[in-house]
N, C-alpha and C positions, 0 to 999 in steps of 0.2 A: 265143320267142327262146331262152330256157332250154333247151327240148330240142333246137334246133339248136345251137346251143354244145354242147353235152354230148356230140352225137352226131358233130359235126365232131373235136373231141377222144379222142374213142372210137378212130372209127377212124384217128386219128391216131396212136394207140396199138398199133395193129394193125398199124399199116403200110400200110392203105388210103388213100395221100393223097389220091390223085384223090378219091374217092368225100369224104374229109375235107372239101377244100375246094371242093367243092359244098354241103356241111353251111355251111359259113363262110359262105358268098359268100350263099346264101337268108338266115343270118340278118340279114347285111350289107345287102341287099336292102333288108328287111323293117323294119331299124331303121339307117338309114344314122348316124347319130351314137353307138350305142352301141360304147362303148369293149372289153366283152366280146368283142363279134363283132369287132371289129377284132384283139385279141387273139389270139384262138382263130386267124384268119388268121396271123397274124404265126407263131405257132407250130409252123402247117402248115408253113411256107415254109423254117422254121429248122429241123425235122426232116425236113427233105429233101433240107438244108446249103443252101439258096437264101437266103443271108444278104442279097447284094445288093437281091433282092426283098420279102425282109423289110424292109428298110430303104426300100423306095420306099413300101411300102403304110402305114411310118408317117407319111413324109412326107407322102401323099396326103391320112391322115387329119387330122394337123397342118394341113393349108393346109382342109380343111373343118370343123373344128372352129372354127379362127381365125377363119373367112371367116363361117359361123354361127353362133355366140357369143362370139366373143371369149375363147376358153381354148385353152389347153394339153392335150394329153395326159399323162397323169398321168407322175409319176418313176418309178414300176414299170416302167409298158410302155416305157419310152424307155432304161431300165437294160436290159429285155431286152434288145433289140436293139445297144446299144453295146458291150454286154458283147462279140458276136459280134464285133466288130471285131479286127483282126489283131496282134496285139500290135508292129509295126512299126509301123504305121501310129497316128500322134500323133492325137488327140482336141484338137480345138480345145477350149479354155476354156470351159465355160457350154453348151458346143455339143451334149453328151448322145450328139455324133457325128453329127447328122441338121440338117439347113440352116435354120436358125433364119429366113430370110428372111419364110418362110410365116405364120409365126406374130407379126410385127411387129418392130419396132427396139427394142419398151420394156421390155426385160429379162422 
């Protein structure tokens, strides 16, 4: 999983996103709850201005995190993504920017 991280971020770096986020998406595969390879996607999606997208794949992962253990995605990866948000566009309270419904009503 390490070297697919590493190497999805490589050629992220490069400029290869396609090729990137095939890197992501095996290691995503491969270990569906780790938060790295979720990452590593998110990053693709935000270096290729697909903030929209970036935003659903946290969602996606929020609502299986939630669904299989009971947690949250960490405040890093939730600050990556809100950061992108439009400086218009208001930030519900609490909300990190991303639909807290997924992950429960209990704060």
């Amino acid at each position: 999983m390490h070297a697919l991280e590493a190497l999805a971020r490589r050629l992220c770096r490069l400029g290869r996103h396609l090729d990137a986020l095939e890197a992501a998406f095996a290691a995503i595969t491969g270990e569906p709850l780790r938060e790295s390879a979720h990452a590593a996607l998110i990053e693709i999606f935000l270096a290729e201005g697909n903030v929209a997208q970036a935003r659903r794949q946290l969602e996606r992962y929020a609502a299986l995190l939630w669904s299989e253990m009971a947690i949250r995605p960490s405040a890093e990866l939730t600050k990556v993504v809100a950061s992108q948000r439009s400086p218009r566009a208001p930030v519900p309270e609490g909300s990190y920017g991303v639909r807290t419904t997924a992950w429960g009503a209990d704060g």
